[in-house]
N, C-alpha and C positions, 0 to 999 in steps of 0.2 A: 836892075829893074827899076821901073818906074813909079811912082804912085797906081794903086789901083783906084780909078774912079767906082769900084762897086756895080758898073755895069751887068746884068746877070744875076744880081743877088737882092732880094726884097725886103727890106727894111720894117721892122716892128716893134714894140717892147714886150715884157715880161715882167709883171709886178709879183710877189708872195709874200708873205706876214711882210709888207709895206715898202719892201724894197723892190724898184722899178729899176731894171737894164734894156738896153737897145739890145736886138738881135738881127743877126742876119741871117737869110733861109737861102738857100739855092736846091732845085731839083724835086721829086715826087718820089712815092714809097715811106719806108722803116727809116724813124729817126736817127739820125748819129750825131752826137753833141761834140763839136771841135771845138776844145778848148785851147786857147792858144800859148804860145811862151812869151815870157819877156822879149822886146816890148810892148808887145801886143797882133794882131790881125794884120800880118805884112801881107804884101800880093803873095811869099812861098805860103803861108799857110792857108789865103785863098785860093792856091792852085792845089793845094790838098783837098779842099772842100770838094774845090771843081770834081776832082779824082773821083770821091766820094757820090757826086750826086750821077757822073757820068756812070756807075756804077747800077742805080737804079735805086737810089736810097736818099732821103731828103739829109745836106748835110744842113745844122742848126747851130752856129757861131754865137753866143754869150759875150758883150763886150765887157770883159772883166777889168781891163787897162786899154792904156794908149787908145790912137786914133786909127779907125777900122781904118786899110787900105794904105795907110803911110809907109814906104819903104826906109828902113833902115839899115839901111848895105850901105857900108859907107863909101864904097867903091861911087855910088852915085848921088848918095846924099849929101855926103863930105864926112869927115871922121870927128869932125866938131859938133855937127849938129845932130849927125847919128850917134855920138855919144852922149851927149846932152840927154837926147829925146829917151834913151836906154835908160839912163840914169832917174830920169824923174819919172819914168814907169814901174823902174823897181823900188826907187822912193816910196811911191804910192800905197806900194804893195805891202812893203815892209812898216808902215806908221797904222795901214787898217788893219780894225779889229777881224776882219773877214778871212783873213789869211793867216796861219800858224806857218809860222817860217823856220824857228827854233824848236819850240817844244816838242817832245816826243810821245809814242802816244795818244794823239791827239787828233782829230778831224776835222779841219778846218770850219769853222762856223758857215762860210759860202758854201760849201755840199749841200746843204739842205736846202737851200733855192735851189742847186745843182737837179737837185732831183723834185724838185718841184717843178722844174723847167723839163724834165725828161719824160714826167707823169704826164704833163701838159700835153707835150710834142707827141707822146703815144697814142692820147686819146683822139690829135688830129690828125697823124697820119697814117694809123694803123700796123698793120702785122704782128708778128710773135712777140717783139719787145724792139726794145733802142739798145743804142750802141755808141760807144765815148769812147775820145781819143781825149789826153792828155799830154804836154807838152811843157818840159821842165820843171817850171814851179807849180806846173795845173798840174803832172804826172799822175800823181796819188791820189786827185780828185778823181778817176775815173775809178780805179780800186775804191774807195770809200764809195763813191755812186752805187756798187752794186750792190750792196748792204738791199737795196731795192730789188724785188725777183724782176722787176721790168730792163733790169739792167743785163741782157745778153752776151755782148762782147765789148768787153771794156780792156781799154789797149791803156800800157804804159810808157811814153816814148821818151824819155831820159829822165826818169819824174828823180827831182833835185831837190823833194824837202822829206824831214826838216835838213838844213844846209848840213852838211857832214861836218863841222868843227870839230866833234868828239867824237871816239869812239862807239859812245851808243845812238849818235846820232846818226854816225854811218851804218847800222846795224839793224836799222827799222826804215819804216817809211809814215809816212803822213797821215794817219788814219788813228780811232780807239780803237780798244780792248775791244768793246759789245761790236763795232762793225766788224774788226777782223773776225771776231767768232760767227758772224752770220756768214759771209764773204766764204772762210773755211769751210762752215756746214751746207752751201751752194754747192762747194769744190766738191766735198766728201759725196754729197749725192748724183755727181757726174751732172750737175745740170749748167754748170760756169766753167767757162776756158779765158783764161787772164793771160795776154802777151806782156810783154816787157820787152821794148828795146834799149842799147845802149852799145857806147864804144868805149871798148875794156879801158883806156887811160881816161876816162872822165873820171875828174876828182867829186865832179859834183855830182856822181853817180858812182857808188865804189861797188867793188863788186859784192863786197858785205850785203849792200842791199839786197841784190837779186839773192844770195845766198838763204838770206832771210824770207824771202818768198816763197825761195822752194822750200824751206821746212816746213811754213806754215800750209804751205798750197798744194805743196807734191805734185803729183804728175800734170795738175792742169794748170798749173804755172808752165808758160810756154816763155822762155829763153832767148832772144836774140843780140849775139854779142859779136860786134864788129869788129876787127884790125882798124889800126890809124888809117891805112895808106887806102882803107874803103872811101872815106870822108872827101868829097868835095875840095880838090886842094887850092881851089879859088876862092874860099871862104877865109874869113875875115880871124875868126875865131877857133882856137883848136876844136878837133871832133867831138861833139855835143849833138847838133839836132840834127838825127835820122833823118826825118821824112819832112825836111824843109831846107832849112842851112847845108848842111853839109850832103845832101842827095846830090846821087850823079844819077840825073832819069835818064838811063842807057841800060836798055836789055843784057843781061849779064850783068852786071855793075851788084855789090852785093846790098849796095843800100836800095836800091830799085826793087831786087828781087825783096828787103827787108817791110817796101812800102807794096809789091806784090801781097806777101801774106798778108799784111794789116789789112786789105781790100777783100782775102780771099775768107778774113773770118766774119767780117761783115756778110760776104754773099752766102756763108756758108750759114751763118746763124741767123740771120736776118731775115735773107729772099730764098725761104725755102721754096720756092717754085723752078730756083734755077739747077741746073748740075752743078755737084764740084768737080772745079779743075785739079785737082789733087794740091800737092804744096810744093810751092818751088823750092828749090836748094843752092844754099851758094860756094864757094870756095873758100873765105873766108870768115862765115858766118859761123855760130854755134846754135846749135837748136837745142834745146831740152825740152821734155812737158809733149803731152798728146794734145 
């Protein structure tokens, strides 16, 4: 793919307790905050936005890193300069205090803009609540988002901190103590349904993680766990990101049907004015969680 010149998408910022980011909005309706993966806002995770707003729900991109709309496949950017550009996004990421990449336990300092920017987006575009997608090193940011009751469906799409080095880092995720117990006491009251996606050989998603979710979250922890041979075998990098990199958008295909559901908890939590289509099913997928 190409660079996205941004075409379709309206450009703004977001200031709170004094920290100012660019954002990008596309569409009308109930918020969904995409948060993106390392290296940042590629055209795949603007063609998930796109998904998102064609749906009937505004999606609302945070530019956390990198440069909105630069493609870095290296298939077309080169493998030199798309590794470069990869490199000094995660650089970035890994020297700000904004990001807990290691420690456990913990909840990244950027949540609370996170959800300051969600407060914001609900008041302008109404309905029942918003909804966040997270995407590798964001993953966990959308689980700690919901600490917030405005937070309705908050999806996990290969969330990869803190990095799994150790044993207890592979056995937790990216959030504190006080948010998972609000987050749990959401779950226990049947009012939050939390997706998780992944592909079972990701290192940097072990399955300890999701293990750990379901104890904590039980039934409304919802489970999507991929085979290899689901993954995009035109991608660059082994199977990692679902509902970007490694998608094959082909009816059947089970990372399609995995980017089906993501859309089908949005319409269903979101725009309650629509029917549900029920939930699709794959072949190679696992589901767990109501």
């Amino acid at each position: 793919m190409a660079d996205h010149d941004l075409t379709g998408f309206d450009r703004s910022t977001f200031t709170h307790d004094g920290a100012t980011r660019r954002i990008l909005r596309r569409g009308t309706g109930p918020a969904v905050i995409v948060m993106a993966e390392i290296p940042g806002i590629t055209p795949k995770v603007l063609a998930f936005a796109e998904r998102v707003a064609a749906l009937g729900c505004t999606a609302v991109l945070p530019v956390l890193f990198g440069t909105p709309g630069r493609d870095a496949d290296p298939a077309s950017a080169g493998r030199l300069k798309s590794g470069l550009y990869t490199a000094s996004s995660l650089w970035k990421v890994c020297v700000s205090r904004e990001f807990t990449v290691l420690a456990t336990g913990k909840s990244s300092p950027v949540v609370t803009w996170l959800r300051a920017l969600a407060a914001h987006e609900h008041q302008r575009c109404g309905g029942p609540g918003v909804g966040a997608v997270g995407m590798c090193l964001t993953g966990g940011f959308a689980l700690a988002m919901a600490a917030d009751d405005r937070l309705l469906a908050p999806v996990l799409s290969q969330p990869s901190l803190p990095l799994p080095l150790t044993r207890s880092r592979s056995c937790g995720i990216d959030i504190s103590a006080e948010d998972l117990a609000t987050v749990r006491g959401r779950c226990e009251r049947a009012d939050l349904r939390v997706m998780g996606l992944r592909f079972r050989s990701d290192r940097l998603v072990p399955g300890d993680r999701f293990a750990f979710l379901r104890r904590e979250l039980g039934a409304a922890f919802t489970a999507v766990e991929l085979d290899d041979d689901a993954a995009n075998p035109d991608a660059v990098l082994p199977p990692h990101s679902v509902l970007t990199e490694h998608l094959i958008d082909e009816p059947g295909q089970p990372t399609r049907t995995a980017l089906d559901d993501v859309l089908d908890l949005f319409r269903t939590r979101l725009l309650a004015s629509q029917q549900h289509g029920g939930e699709a099913t794959g072949t190679t997928a696992t589901r767990e969680g109501a």
